[in-house]
Wavefront OBJ file of the C-alpha trace (Angstrom):
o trace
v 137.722 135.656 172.084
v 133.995 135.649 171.911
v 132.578 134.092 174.837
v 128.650 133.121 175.365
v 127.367 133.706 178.723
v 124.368 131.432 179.664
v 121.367 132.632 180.441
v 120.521 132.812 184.508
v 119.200 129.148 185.243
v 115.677 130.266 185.924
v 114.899 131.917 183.136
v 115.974 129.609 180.712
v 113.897 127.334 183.019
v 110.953 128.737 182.651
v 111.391 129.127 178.616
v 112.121 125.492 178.086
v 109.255 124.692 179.991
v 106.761 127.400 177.990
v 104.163 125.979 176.479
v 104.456 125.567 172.490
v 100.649 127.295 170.886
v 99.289 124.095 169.418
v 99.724 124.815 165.280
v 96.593 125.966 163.688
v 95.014 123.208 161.899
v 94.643 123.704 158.244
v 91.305 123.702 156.921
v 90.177 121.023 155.050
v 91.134 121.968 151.428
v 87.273 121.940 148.630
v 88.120 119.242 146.003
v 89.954 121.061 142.445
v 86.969 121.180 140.101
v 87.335 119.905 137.118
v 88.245 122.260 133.639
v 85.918 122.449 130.879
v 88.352 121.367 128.509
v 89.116 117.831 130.827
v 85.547 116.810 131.357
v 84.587 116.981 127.583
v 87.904 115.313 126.880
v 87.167 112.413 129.502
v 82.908 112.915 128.493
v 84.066 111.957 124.571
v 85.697 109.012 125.796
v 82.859 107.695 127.799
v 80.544 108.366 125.370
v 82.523 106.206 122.698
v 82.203 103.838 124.955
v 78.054 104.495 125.397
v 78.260 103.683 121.130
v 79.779 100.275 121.792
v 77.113 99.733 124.486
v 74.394 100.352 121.979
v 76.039 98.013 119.292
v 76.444 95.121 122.411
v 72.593 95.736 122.948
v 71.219 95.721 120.023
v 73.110 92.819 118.912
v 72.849 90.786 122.027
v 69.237 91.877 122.231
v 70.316 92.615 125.854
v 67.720 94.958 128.339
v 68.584 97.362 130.472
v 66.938 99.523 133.202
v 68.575 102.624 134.989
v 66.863 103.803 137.596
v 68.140 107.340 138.529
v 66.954 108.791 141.637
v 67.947 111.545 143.918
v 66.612 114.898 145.712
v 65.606 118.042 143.629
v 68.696 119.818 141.781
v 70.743 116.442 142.534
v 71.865 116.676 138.816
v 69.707 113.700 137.291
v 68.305 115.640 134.119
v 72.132 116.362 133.590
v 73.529 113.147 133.786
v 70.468 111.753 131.592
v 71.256 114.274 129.124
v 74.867 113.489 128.656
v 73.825 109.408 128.325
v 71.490 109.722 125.650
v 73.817 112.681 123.351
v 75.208 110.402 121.559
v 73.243 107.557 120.710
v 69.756 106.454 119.061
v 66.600 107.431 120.817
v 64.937 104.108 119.093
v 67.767 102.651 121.593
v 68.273 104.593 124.269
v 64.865 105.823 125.985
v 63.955 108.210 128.574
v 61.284 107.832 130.905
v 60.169 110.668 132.862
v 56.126 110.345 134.492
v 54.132 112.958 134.915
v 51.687 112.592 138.412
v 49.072 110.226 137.626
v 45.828 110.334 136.133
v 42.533 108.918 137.135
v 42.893 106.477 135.690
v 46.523 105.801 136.224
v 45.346 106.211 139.674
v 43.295 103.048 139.735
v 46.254 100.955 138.284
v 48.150 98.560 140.312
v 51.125 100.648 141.360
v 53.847 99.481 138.988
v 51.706 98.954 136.111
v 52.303 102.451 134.368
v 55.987 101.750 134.691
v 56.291 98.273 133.662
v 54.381 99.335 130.171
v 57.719 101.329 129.775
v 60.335 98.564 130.249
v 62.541 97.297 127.506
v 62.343 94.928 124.726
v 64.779 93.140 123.261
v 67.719 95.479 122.548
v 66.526 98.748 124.215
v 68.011 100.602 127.389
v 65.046 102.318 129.277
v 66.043 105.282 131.382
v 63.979 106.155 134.475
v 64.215 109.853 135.644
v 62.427 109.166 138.648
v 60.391 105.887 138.957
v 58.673 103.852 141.047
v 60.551 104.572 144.066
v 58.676 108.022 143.963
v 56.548 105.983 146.602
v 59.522 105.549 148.865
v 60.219 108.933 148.504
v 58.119 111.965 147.457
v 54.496 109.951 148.029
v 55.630 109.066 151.461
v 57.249 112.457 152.609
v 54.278 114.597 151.274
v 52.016 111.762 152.729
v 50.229 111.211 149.080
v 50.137 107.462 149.931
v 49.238 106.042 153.602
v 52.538 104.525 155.726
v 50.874 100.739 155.597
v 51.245 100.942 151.725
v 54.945 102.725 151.654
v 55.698 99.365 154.058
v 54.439 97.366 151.684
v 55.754 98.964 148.652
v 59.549 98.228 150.663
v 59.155 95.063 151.477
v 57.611 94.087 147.762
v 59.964 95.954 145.724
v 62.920 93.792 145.986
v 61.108 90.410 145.096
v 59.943 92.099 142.001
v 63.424 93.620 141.171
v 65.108 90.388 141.441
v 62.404 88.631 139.010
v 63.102 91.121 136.311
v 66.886 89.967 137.319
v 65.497 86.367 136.903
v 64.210 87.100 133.166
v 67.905 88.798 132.107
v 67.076 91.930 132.579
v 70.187 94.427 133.835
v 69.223 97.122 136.421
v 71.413 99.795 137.602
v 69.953 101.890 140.367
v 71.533 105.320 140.695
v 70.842 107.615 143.976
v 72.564 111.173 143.386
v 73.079 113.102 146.307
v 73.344 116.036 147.130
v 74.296 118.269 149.987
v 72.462 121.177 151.480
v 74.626 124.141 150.616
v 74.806 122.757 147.376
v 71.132 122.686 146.690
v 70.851 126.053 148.287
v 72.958 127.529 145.354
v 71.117 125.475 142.725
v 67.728 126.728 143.931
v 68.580 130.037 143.880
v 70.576 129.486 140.470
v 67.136 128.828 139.091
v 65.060 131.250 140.754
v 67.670 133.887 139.234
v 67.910 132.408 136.041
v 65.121 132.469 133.132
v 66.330 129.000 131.357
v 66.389 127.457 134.247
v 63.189 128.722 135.824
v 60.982 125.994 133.963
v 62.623 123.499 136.393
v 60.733 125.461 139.457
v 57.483 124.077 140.593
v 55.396 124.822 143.897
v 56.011 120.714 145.199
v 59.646 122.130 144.961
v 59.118 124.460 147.423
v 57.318 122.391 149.863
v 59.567 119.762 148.917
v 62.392 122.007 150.290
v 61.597 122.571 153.526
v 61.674 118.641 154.366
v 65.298 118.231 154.208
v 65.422 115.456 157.079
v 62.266 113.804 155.882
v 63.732 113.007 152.554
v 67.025 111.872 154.662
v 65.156 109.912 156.641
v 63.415 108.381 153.540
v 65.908 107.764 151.739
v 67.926 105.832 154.170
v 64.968 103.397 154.651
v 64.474 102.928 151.114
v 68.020 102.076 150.871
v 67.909 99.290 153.882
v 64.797 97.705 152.523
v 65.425 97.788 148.737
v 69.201 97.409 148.133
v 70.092 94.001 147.556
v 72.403 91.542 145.614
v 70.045 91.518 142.026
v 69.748 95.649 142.170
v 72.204 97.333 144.990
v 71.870 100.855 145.718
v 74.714 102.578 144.332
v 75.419 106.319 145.319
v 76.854 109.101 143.043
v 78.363 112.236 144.740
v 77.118 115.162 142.998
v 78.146 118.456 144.082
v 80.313 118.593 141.729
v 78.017 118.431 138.261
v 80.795 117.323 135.926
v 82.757 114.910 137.652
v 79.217 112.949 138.894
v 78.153 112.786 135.197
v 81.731 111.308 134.659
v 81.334 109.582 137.650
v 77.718 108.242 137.098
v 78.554 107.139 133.083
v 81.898 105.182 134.272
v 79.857 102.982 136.765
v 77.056 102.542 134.263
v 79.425 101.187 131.813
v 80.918 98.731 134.375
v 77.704 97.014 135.359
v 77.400 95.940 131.964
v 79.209 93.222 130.411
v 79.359 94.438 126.765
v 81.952 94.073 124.478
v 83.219 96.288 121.104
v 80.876 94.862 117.885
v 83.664 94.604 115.013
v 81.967 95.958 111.400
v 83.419 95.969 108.229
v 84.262 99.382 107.397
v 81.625 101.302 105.406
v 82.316 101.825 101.741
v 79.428 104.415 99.733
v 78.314 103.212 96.536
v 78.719 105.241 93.791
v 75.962 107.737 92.863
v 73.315 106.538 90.367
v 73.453 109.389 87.110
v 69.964 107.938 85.890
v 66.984 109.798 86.051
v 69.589 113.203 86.146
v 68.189 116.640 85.956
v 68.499 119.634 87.225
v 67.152 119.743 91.114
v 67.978 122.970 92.327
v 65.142 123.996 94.009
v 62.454 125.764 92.379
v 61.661 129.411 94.773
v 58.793 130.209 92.933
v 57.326 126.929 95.046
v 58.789 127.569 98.189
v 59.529 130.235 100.955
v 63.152 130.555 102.394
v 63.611 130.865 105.960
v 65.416 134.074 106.646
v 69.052 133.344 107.165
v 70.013 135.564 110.476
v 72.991 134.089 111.541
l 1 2 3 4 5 6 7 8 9 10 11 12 13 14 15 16 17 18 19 20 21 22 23 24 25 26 27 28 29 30 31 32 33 34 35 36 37 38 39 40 41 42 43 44 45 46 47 48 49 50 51 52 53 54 55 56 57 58 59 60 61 62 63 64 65 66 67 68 69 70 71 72 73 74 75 76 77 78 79 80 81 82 83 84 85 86 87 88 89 90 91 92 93 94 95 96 97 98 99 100 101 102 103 104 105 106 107 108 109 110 111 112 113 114 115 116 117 118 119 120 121 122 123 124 125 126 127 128 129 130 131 132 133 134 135 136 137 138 139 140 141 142 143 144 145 146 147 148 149 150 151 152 153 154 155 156 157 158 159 160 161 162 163 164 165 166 167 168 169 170 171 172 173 174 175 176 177 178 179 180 181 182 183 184 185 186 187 188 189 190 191 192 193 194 195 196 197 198 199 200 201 202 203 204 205 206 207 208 209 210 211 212 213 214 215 216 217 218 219 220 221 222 223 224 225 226 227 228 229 230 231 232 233 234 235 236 237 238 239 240 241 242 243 244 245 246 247 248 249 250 251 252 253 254 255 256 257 258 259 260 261 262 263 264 265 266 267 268 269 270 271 272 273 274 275 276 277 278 279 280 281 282 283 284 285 286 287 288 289 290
């Protein structure tokens, strides 16, 4: 017969009343980035859907404005580029300002954007705008405090008039965090196509982290309201905020699939036939590398 013999009373005691180590908590775990092959799978879809949009506009006559905004190496130029891929230029139109001129200098402050806006059936793109005063101008003190203030408090009575007139805006703020940027910056230090992007109001930019923060969260308590909210894009992750970004786009806007009559070619004319192969006694042929 096997017989278990309990352990003395104190010992087992003291091991019941032993102190469990507290389990190590797990660490948070980074968000599963998104394939190549997914994002232009989901990217096609969206921008199918960007094609409708631009039949709905130019039907409707409808005008949009997207306003995209957001630190350096937020991913704006990215996001921009994947918008416009697929659709018409005479439709879809990108506005990026240089700094002013003289002369642009002497303008009233929105005047060299509002020459920009949309007609009747055209989607103006902002890559940067006028809230460069909120931001940039007011962080690298280009423009005095009294007329940031003033800009802030201004802004939104003008944004809701060009609401008033039918006018759709969609403001976009992409954000970015630190380490992020870090490994962007350097990406383009490091890398010759992307070294074009650099410039020396980067650098000083840089070093302001907490300015911009600062300035940004004003901007968005004095100009986010119901005729043009604030709305803010996650962007560390490139692909899924261009997904991200698109999707919301093509929610704020109420457009709807344009049915056609399928396209049937003509038949080719045979008059006036002869023999149009070209002539290279008349022309030079580009050299054909590839």
């Amino acid at each position: 017969m096997n017989i278990h013999k309990p352990a003395p009373f104190g010992r087992a005691a003291a091991a019941a009343a032993k102190p469990k180590k507290p389990a190590k908590e797990k660490k948070a775990e980074k968000p599963e980035k998104m394939g190549r092959k997914d994002y232009e799978k989901e990217m096609q879809k969206l921008q199918v859907e960007l094609c409708y949009l631009q039949d709905w506009v130019r039907e409707t006559g409808a005008r949009v404005i997207i306003v995209c905004e957001g630190r350096d190496t937020a991913g704006k130029g990215g996001l921009i580029k994947r918008l416009v891929e697929r659709v018409s230029p005479r439709t879809f139109n990108v506005v990026a300002l240089q700094a002013p001129n003289e002369r642009e200098k002497s303008m009233l402050y929105l005047q060299r954007y509002v020459q920009h806006f949309p007609a009747g059936g055209e989607v103006v793109i902002f890559d940067r705008s006028w809230y460069n005063r909120a931001g940039v101008e007011r962080v690298m003190g280009y423009t005095p405090k009294q007329e940031v203030e003033r800009f802030l408090k201004n802004v939104p009575m003008f944004e809701k008039w060009l609401a008033d007139q039918g006018i759709i805006i969609i403001k976009l703020w992409l954000e970015v965090g630190k380490k992020e940027q870090d490994r962007r910056f350097n990406q383009r230090i490091e890398d010759p196509l992307r070294q074009w992007k650099l410039s020396p109001m980067d650098q000083k930019s840089y070093a302001r982290w907490y300015d911009y923060s600062r300035a940004r969260d004003d901007m968005f308590k004095a100009t986010s309201h119901d005729a043009a909210p604030w709305y803010v894009v996650r962007s560390d992750d490139k692909k899924k905020a261009r997904l991200n970004g698109i999707k919301h786009i093509l929610s704020m806007i109420p457009y709807k699939r344009i049915k056609r009559d399928k396209i049937k070619l003509p038949p080719r004319s045979n008059k006036g036939k002869y023999n149009d192969d070209l002539d290279l006694n008349k022309v030079k042929l580009v050299k054909e590398v590839y």
